[in-house]
BALOBA-1460 file (C-alpha; in Angstrom, 3 decimals):
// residues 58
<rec num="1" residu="x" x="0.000" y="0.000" z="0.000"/>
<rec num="2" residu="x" x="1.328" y="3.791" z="-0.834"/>
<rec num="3" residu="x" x="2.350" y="5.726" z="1.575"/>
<rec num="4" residu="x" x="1.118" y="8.783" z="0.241"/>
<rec num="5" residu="x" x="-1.396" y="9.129" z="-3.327"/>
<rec num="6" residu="x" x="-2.175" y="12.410" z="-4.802"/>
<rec num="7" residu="x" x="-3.702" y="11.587" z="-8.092"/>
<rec num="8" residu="x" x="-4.282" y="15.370" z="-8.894"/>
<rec num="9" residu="x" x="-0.489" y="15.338" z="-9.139"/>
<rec num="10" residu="x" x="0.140" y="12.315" z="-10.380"/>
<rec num="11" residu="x" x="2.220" y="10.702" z="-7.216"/>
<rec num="12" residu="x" x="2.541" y="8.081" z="-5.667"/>
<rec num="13" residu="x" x="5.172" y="8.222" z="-2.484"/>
<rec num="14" residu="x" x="6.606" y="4.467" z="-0.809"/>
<rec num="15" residu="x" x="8.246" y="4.911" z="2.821"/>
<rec num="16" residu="x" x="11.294" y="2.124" z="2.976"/>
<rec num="17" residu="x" x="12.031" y="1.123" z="6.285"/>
<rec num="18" residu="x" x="14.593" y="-1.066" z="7.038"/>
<rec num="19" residu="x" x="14.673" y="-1.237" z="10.851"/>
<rec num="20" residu="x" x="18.144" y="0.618" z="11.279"/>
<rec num="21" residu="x" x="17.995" y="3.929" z="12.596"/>
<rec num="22" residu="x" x="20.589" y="5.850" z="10.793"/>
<rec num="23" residu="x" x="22.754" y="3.510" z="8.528"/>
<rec num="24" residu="x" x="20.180" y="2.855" z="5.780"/>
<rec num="25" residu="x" x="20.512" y="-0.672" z="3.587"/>
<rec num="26" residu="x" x="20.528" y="-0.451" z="-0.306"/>
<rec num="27" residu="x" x="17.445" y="-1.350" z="-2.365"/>
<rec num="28" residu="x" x="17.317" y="-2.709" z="-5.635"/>
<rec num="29" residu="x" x="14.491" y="-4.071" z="-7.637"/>
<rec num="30" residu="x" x="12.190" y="-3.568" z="-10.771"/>
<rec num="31" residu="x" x="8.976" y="-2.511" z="-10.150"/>
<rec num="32" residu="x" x="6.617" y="-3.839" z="-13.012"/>
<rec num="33" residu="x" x="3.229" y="-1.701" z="-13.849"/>
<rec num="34" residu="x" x="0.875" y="-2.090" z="-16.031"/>
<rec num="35" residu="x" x="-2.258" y="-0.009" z="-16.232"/>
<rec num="36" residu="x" x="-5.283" y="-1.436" z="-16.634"/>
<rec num="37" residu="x" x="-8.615" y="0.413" z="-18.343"/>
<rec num="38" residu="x" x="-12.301" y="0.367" z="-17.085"/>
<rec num="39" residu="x" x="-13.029" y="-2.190" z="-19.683"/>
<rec num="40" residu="x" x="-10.378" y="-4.305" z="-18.088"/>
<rec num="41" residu="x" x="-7.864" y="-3.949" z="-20.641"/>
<rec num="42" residu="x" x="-4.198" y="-4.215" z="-19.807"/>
<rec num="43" residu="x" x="-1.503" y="-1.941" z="-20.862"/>
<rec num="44" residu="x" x="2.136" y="-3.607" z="-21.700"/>
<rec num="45" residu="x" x="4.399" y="-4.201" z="-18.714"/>
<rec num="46" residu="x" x="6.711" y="-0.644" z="-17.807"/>
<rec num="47" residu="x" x="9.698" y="-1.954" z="-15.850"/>
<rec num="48" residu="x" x="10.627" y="0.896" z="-13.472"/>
<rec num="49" residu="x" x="13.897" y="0.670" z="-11.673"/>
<rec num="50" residu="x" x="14.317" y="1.635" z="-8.186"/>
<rec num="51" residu="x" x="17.579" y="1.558" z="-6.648"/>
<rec num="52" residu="x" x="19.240" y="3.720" z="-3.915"/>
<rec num="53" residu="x" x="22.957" y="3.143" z="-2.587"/>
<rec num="54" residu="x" x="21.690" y="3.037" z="1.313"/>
<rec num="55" residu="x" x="24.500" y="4.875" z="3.589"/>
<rec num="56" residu="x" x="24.277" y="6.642" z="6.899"/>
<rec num="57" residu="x" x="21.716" y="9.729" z="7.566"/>
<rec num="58" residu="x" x="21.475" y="12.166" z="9.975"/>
């Protein structure tokens, strides 16, 4: 489930957690969407990276 989804702007905000409190772990992974119509009609896949190199934050 989003975090946050503001269809008027077109956003759609995840909240990682990783259960460290300031030295964050790296994701990686492909996020597949497809849309889908109201007559049930599937778009093709869109393969969306998401990657972030982790570290420490303040």
């Amino acid at each position: 489930m989003p975090s946050r989804y503001s269809p008027s702007e077109n956003l759609m905000s995840f909240i990682w957690l990783d259960g460290s409190y300031n030295n964050q772990e790296k994701i990686d992974f492909v996020l597949q969407i497809i849309a889908v119509s109201p007559e049930g009609r599937e778009s093709e896949p869109f393969h969306l990276r998401i990657k972030h190199a982790g570290g420490k934050s303040n």
